[in-house]
Biopython code that builds the backbone (N, CA, C, O; Angstrom):
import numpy as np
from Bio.PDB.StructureBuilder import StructureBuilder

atoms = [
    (1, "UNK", "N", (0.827, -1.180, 0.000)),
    (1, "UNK", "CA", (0.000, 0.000, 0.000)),
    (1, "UNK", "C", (0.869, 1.240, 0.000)),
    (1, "UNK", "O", (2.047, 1.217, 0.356)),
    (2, "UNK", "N", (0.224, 2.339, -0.421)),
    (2, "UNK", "CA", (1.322, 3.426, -0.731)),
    (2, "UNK", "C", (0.896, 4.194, 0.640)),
    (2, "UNK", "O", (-0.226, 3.951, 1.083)),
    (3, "UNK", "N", (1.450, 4.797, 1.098)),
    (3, "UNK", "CA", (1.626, 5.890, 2.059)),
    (3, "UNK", "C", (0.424, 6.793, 1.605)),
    (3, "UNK", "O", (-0.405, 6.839, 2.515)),
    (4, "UNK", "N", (0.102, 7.417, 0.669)),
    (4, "UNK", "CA", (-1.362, 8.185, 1.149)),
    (4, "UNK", "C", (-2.403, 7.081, 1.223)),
    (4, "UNK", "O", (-3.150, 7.208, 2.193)),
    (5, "UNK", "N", (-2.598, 6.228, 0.595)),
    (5, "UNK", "CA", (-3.470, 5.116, 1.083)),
    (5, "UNK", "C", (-3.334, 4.807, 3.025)),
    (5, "UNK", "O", (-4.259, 4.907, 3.831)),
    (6, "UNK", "N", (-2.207, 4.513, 3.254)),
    (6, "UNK", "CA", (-2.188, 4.584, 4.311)),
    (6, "UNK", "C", (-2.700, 5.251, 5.336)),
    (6, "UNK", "O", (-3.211, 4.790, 6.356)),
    (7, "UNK", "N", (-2.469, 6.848, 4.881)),
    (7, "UNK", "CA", (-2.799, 8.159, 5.677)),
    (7, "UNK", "C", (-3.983, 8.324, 5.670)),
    (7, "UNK", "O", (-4.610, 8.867, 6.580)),
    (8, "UNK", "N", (-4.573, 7.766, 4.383)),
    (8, "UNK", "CA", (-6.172, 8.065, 4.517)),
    (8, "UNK", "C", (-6.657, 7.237, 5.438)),
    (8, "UNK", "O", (-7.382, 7.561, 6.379)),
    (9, "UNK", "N", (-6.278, 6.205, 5.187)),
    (9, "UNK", "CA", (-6.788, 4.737, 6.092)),
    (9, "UNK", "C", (-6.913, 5.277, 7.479)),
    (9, "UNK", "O", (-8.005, 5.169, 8.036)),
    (10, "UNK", "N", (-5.915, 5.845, 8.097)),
    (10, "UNK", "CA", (-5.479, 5.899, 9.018)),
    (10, "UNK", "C", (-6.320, 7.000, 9.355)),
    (10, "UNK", "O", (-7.258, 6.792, 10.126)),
    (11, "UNK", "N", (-6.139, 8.063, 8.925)),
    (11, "UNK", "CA", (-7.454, 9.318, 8.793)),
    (11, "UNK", "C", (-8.800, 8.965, 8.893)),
    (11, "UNK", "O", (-9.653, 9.777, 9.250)),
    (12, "UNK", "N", (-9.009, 7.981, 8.644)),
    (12, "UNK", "CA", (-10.839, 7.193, 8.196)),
    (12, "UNK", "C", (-10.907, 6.418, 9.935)),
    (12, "UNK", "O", (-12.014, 6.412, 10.475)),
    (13, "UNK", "N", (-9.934, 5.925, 10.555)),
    (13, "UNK", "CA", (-10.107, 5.318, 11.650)),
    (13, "UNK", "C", (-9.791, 6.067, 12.542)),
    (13, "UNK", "O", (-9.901, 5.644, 13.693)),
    (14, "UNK", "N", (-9.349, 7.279, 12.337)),
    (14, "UNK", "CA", (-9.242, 8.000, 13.686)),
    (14, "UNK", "C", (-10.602, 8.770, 13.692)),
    (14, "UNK", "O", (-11.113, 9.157, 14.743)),
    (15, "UNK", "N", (-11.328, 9.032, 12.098)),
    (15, "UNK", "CA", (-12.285, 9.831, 12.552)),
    (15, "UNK", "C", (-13.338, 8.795, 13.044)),
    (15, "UNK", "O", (-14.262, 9.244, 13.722)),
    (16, "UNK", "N", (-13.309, 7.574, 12.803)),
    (16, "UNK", "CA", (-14.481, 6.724, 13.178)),
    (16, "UNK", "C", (-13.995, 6.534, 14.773)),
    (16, "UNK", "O", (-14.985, 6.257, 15.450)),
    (17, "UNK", "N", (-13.267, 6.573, 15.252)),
    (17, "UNK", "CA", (-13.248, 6.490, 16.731)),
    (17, "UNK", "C", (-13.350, 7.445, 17.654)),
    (17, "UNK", "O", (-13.616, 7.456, 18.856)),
    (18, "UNK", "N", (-12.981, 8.553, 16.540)),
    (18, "UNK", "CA", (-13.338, 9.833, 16.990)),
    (18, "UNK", "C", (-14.954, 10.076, 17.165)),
    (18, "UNK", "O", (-15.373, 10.894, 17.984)),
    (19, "UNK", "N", (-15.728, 9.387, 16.424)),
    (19, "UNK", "CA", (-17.433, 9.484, 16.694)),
    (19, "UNK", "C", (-17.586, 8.345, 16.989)),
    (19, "UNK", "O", (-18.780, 8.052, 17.044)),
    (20, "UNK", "N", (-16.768, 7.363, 17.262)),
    (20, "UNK", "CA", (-17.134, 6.288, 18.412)),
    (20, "UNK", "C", (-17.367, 6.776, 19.819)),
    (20, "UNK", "O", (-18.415, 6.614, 20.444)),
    (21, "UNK", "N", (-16.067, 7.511, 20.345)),
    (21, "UNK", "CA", (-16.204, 7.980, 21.785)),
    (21, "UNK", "C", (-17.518, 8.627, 21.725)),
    (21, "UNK", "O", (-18.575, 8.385, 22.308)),
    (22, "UNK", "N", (-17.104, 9.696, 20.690)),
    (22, "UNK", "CA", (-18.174, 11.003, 20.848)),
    (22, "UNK", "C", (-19.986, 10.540, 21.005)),
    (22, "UNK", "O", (-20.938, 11.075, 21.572)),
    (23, "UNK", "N", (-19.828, 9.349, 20.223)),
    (23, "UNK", "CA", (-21.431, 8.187, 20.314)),
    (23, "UNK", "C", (-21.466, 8.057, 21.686)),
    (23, "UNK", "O", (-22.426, 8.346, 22.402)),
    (24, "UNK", "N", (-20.086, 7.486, 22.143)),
    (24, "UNK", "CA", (-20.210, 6.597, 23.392)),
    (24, "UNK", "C", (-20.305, 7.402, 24.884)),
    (24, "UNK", "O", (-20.453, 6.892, 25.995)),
    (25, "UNK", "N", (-20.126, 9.271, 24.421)),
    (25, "UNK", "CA", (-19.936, 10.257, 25.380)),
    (25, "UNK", "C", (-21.593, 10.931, 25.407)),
    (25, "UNK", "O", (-22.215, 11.455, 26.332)),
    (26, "UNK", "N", (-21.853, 10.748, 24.435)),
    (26, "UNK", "CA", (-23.586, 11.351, 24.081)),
    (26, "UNK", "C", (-24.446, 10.295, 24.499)),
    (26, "UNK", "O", (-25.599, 10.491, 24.885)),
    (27, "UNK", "N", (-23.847, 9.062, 24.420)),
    (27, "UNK", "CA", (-25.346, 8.113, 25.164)),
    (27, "UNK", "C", (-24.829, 8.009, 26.757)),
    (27, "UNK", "O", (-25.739, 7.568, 27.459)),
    (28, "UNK", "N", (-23.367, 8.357, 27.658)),
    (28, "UNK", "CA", (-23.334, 8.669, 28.936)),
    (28, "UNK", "C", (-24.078, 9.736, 29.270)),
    (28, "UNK", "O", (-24.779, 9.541, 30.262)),
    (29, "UNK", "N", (-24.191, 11.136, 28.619)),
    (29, "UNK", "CA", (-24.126, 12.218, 28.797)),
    (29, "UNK", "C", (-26.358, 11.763, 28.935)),
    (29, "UNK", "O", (-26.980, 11.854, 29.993)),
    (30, "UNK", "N", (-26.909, 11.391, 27.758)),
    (30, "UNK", "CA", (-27.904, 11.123, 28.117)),
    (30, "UNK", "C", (-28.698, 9.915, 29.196)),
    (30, "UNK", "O", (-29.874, 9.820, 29.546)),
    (31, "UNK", "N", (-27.912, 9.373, 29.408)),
    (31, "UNK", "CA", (-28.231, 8.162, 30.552)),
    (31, "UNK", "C", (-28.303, 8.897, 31.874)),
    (31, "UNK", "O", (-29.127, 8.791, 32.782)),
    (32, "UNK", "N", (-27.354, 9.582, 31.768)),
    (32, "UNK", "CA", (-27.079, 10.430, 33.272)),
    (32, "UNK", "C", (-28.167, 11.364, 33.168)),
    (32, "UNK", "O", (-28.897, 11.178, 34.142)),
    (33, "UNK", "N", (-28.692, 12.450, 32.301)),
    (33, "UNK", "CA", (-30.009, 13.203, 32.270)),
    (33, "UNK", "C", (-30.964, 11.860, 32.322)),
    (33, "UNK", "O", (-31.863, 12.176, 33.102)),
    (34, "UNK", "N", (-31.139, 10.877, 31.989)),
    (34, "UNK", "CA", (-31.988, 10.294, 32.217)),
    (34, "UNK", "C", (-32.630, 9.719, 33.030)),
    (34, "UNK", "O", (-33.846, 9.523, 33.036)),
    (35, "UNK", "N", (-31.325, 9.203, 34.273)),
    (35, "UNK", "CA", (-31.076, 8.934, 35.482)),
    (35, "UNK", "C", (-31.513, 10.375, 36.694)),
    (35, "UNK", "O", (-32.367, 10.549, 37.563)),
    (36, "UNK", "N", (-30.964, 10.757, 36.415)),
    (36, "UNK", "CA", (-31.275, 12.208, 37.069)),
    (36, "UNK", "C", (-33.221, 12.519, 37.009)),
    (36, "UNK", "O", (-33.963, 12.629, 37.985)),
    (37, "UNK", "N", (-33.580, 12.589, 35.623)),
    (37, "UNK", "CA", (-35.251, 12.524, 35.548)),
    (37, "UNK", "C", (-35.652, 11.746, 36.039)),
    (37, "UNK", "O", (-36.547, 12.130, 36.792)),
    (38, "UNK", "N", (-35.416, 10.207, 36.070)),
    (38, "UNK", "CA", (-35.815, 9.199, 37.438)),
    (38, "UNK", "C", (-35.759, 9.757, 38.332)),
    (38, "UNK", "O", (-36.863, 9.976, 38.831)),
    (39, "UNK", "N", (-34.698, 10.254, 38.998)),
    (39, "UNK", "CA", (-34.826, 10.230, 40.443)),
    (39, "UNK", "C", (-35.919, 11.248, 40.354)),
    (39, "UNK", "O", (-37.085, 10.899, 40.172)),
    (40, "UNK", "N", (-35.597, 12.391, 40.468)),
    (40, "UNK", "CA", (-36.173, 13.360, 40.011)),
    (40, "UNK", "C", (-37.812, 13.247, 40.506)),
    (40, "UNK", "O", (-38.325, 13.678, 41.538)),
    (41, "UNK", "N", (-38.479, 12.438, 39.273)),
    (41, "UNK", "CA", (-39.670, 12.133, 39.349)),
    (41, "UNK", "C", (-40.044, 11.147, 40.474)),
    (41, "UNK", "O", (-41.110, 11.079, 41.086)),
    (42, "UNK", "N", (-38.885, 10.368, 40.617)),
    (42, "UNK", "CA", (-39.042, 9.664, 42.014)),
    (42, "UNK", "C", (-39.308, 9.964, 43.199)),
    (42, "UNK", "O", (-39.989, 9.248, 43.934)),
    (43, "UNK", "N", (-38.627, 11.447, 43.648)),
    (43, "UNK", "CA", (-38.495, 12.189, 44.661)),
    (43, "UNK", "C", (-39.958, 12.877, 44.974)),
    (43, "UNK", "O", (-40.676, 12.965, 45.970)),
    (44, "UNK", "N", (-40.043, 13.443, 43.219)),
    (44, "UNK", "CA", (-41.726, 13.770, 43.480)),
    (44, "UNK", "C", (-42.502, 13.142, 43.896)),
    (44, "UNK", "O", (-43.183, 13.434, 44.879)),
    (45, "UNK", "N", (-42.605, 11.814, 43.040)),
    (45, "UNK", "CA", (-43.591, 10.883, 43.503)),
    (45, "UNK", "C", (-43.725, 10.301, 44.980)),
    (45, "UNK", "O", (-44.763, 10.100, 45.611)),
    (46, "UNK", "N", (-42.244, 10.055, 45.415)),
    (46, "UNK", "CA", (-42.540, 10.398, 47.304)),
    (46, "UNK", "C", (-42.949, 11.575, 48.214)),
    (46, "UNK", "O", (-43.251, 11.599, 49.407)),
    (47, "UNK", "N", (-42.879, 12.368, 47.452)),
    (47, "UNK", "CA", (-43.263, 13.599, 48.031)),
    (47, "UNK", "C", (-44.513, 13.697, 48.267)),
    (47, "UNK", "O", (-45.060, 14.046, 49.313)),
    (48, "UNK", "N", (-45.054, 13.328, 47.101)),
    (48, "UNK", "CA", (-46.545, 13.210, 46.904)),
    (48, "UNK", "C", (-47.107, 11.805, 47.526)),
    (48, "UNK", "O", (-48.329, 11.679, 47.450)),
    (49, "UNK", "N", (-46.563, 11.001, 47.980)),
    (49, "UNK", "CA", (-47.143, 9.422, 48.541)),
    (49, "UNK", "C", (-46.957, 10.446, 49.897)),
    (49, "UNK", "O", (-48.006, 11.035, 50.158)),
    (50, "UNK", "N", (-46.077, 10.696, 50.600)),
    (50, "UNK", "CA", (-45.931, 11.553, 51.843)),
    (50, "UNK", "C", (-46.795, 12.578, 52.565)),
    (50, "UNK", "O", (-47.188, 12.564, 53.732)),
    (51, "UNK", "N", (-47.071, 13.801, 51.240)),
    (51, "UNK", "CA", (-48.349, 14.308, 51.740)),
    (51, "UNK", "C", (-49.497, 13.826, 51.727)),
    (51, "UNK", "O", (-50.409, 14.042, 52.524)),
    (52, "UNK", "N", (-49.480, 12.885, 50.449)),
    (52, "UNK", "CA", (-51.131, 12.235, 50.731)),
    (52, "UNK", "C", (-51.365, 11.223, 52.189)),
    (52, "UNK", "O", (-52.344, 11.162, 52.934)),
    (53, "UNK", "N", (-50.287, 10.618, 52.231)),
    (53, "UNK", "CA", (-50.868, 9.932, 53.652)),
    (53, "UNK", "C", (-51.087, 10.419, 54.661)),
    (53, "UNK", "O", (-51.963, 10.223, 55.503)),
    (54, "UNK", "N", (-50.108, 11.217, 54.585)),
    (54, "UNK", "CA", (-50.232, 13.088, 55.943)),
    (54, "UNK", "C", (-51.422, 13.316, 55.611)),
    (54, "UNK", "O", (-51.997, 12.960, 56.639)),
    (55, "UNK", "N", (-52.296, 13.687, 54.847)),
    (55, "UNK", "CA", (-53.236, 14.335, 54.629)),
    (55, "UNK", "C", (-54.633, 12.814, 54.997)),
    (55, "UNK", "O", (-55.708, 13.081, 55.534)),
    (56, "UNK", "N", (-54.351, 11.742, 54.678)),
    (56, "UNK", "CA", (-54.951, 10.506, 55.233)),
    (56, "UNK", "C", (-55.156, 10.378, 56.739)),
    (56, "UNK", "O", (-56.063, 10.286, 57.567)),
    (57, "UNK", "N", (-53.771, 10.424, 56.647)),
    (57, "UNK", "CA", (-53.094, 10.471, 58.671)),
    (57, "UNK", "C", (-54.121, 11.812, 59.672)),
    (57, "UNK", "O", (-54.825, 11.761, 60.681)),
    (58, "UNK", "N", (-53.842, 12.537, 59.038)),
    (58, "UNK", "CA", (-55.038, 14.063, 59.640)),
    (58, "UNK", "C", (-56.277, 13.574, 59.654)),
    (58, "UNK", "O", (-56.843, 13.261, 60.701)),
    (59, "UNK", "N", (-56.992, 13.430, 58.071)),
    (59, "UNK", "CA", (-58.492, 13.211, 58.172)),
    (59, "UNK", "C", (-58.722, 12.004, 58.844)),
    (59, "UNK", "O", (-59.898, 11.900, 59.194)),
    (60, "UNK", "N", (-57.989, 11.029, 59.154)),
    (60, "UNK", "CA", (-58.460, 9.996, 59.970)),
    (60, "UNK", "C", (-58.046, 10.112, 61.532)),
    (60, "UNK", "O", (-58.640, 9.498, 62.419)),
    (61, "UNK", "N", (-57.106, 10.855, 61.721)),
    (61, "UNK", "CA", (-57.225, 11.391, 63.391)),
    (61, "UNK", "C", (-58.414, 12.160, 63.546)),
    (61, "UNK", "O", (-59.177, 11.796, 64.441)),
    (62, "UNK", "N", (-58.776, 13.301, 62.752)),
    (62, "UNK", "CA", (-59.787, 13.881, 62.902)),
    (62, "UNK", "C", (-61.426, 13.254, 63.170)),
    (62, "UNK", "O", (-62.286, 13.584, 63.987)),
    (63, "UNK", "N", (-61.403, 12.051, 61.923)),
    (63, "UNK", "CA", (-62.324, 11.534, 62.090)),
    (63, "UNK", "C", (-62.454, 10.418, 63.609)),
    (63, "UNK", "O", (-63.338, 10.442, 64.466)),
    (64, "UNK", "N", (-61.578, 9.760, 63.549)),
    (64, "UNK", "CA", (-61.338, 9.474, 65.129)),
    (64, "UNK", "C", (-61.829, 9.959, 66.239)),
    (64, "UNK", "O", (-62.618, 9.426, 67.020)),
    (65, "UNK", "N", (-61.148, 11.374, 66.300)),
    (65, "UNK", "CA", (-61.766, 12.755, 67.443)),
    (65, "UNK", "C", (-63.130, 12.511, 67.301)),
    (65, "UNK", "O", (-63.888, 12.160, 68.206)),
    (66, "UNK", "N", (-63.429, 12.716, 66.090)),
    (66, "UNK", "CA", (-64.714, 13.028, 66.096)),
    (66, "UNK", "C", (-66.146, 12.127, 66.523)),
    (66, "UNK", "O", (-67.257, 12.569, 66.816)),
    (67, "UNK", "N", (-65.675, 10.710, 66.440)),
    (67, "UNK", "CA", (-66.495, 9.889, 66.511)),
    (67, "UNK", "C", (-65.881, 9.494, 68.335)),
    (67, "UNK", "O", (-66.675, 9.290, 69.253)),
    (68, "UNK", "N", (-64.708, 9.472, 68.464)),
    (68, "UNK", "CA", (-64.678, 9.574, 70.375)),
    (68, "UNK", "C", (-65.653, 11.047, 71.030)),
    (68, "UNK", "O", (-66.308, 10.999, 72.070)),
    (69, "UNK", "N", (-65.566, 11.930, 70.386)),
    (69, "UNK", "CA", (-66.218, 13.222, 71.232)),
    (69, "UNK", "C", (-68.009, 12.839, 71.115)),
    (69, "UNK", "O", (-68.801, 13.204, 71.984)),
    (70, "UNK", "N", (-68.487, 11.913, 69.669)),
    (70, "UNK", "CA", (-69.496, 11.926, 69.466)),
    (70, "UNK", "C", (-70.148, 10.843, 70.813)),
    (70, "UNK", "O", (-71.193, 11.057, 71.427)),
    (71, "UNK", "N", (-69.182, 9.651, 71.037)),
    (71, "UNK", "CA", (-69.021, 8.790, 71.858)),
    (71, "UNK", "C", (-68.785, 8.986, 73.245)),
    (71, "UNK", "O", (-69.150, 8.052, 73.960)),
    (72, "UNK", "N", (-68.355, 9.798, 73.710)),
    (72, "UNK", "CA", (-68.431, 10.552, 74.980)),
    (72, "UNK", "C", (-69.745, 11.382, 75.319)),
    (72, "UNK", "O", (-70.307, 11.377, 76.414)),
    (73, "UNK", "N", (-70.187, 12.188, 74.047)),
    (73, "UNK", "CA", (-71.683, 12.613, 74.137)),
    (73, "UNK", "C", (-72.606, 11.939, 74.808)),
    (73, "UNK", "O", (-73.294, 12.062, 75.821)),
    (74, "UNK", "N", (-72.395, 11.096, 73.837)),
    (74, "UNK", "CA", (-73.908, 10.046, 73.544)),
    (74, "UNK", "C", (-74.139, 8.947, 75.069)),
    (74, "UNK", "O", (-75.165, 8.467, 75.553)),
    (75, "UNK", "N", (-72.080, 8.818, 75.664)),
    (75, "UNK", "CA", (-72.422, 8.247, 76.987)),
    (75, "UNK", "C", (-72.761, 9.189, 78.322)),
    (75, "UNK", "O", (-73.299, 8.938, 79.401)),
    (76, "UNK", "N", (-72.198, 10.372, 77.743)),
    (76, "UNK", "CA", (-72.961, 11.629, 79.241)),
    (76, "UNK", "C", (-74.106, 11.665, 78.731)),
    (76, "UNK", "O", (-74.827, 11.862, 79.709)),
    (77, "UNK", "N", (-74.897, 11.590, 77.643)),
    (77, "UNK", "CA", (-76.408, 12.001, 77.487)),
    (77, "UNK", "C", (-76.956, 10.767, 78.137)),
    (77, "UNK", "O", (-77.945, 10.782, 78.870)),
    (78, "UNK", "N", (-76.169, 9.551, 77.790)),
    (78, "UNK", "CA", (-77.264, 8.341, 78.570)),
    (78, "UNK", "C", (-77.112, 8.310, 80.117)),
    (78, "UNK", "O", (-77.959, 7.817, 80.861)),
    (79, "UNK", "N", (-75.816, 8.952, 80.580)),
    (79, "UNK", "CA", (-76.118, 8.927, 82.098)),
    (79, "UNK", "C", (-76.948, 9.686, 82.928)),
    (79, "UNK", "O", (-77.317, 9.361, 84.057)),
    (80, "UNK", "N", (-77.303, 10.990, 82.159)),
    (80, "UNK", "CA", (-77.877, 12.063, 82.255)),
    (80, "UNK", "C", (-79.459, 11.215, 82.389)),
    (80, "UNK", "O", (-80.223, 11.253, 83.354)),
    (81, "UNK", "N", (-79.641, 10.451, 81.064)),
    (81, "UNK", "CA", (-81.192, 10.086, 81.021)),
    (81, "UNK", "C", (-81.117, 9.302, 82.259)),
    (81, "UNK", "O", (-82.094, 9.337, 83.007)),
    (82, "UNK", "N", (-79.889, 8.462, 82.642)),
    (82, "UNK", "CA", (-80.408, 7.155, 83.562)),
    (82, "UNK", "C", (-80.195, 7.949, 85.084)),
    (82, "UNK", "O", (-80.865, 7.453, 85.990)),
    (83, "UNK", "N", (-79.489, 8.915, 85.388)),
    (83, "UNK", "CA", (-79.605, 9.355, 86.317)),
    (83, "UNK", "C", (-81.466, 10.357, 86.816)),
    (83, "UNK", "O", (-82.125, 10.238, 87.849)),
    (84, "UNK", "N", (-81.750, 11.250, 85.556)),
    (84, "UNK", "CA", (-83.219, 11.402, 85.684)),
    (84, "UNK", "C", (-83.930, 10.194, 86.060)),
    (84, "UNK", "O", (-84.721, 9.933, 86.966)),
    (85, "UNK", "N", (-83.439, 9.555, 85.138)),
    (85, "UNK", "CA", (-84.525, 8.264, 85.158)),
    (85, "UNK", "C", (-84.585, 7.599, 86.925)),
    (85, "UNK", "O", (-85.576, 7.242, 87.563)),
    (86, "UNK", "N", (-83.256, 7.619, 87.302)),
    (86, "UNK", "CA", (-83.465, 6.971, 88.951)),
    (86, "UNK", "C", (-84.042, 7.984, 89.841)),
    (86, "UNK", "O", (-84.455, 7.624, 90.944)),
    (87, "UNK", "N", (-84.117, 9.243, 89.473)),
    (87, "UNK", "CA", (-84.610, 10.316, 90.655)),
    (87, "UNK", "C", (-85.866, 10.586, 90.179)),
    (87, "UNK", "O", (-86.621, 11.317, 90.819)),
    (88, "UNK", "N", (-86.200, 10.069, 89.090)),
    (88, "UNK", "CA", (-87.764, 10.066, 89.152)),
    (88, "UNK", "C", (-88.584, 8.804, 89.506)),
    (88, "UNK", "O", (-89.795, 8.714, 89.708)),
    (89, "UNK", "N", (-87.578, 7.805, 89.532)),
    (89, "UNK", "CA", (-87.865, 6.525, 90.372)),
    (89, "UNK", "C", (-87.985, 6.769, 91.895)),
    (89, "UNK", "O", (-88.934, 6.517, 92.639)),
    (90, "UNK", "N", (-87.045, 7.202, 92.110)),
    (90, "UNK", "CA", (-86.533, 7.955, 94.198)),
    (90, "UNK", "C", (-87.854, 8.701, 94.250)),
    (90, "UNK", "O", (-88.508, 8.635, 95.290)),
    (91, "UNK", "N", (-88.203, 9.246, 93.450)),
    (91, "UNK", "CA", (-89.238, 10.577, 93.883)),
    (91, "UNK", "C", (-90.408, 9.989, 93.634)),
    (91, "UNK", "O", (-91.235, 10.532, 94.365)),
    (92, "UNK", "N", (-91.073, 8.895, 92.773)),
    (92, "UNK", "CA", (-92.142, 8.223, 92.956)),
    (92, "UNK", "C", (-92.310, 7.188, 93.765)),
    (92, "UNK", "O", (-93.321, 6.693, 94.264)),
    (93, "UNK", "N", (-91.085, 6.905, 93.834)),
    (93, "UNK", "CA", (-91.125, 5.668, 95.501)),
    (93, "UNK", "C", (-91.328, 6.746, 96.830)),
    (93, "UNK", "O", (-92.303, 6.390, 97.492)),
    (94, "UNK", "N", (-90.808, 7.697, 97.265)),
    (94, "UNK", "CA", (-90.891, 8.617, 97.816)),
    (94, "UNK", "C", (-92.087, 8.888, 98.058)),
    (94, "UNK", "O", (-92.543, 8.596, 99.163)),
    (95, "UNK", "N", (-93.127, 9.699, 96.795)),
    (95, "UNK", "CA", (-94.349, 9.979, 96.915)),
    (95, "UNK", "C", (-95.178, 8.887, 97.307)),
    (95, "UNK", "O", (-96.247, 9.071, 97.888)),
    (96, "UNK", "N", (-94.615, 7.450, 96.938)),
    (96, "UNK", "CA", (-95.717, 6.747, 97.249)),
    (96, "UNK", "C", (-95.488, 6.297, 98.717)),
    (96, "UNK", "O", (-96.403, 6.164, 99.530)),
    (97, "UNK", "N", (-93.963, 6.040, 99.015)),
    (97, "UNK", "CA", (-94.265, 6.054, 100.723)),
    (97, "UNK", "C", (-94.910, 6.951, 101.923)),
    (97, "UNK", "O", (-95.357, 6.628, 103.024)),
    (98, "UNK", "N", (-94.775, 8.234, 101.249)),
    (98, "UNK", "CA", (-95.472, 9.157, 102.172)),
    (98, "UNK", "C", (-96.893, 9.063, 101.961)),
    (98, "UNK", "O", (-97.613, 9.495, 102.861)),
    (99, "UNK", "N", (-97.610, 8.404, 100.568)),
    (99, "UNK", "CA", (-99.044, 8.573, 100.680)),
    (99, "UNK", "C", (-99.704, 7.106, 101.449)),
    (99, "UNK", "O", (-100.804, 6.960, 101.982)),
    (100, "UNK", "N", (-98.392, 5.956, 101.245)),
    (100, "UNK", "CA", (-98.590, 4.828, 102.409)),
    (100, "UNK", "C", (-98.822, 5.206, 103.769)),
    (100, "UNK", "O", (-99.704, 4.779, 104.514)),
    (101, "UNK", "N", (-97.925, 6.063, 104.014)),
    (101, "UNK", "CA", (-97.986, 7.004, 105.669)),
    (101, "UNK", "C", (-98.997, 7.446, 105.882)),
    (101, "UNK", "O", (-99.475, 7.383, 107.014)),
    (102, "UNK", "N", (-99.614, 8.009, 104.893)),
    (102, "UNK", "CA", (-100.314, 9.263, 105.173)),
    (102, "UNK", "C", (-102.330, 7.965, 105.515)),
    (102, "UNK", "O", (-103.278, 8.008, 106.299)),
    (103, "UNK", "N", (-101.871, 7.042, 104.273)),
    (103, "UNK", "CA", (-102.557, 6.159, 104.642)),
    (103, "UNK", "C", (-103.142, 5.430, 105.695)),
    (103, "UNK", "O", (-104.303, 5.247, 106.062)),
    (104, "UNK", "N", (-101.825, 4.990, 106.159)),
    (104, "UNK", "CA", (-101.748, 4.408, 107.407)),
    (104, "UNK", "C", (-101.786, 5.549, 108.738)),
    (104, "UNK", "O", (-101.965, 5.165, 109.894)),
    (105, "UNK", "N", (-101.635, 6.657, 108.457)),
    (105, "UNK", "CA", (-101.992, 7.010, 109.838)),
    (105, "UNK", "C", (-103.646, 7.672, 109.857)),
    (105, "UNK", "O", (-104.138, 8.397, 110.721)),
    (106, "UNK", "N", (-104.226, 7.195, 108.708)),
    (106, "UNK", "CA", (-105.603, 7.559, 108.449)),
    (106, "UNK", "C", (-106.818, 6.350, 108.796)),
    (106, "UNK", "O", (-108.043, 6.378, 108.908)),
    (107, "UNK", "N", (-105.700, 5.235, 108.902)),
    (107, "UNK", "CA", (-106.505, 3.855, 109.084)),
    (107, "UNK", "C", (-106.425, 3.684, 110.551)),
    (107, "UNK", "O", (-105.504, 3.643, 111.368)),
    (108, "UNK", "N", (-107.856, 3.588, 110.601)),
    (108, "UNK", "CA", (-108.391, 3.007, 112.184)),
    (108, "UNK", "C", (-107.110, 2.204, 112.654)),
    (108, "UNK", "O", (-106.303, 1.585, 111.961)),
    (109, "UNK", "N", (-107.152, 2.418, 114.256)),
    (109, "UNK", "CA", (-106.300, 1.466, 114.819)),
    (109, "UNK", "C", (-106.699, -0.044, 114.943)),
    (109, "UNK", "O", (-105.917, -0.851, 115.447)),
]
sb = StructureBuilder()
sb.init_structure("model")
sb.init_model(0)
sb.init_chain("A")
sb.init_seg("    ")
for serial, (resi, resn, name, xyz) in enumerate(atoms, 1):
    if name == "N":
        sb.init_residue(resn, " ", resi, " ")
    sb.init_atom(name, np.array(xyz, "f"), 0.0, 1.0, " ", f" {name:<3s}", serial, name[0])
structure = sb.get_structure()
């Protein structure tokens, strides 16, 4: 082979390795932006699993509260009724012992 044959040759393989790297530097260069948009979107997407359960975590403490305060109600309202309820028992046993009395000290000896 003659010497410019050579040089070309040689010229033809440096530029093909020359856009070998340069291939092989452009698909790092995009893997790494690509990698990076993963995380990226990853980070979001925990961000967002995070507040939504926070925001789960709240409305269900809340709802919690709400159904204990409703539950505390509902057991002072029933003690409330059952306590009326025994002093109007006390007070009709009451009335009726004094009208037994009142009976009995009305009945012949």
């Amino acid at each position: 082979m003659s010497t410019r044959t050579e040089q070309v040759l040689n010229r033809k393989a440096e530029i093909d390795k020359q856009r070998h790297v340069a291939t092989i530097t452009d698909l790092q260069k995009k893997e790494r932006a690509g990698r990076e948009i993963h995380e990226s979107h990853m980070q979001e997407v925990s961000n967002h699993a995070h507040e939504t359960l926070t925001r789960f975590e709240t409305g269900e403490n809340l709802r919690r509260s709400q159904e204990l305060q409703e539950r505390k109600r509902s057991e002072t309202e029933a003690e409330i009724q059952k306590k009326f309820t025994e002093g109007a028992v006390r007070k009709q046993a009451a009335v009726e012992a004094v009208a037994d009395r009142a009976r009995a000290l009305d009945a012949p000896l």
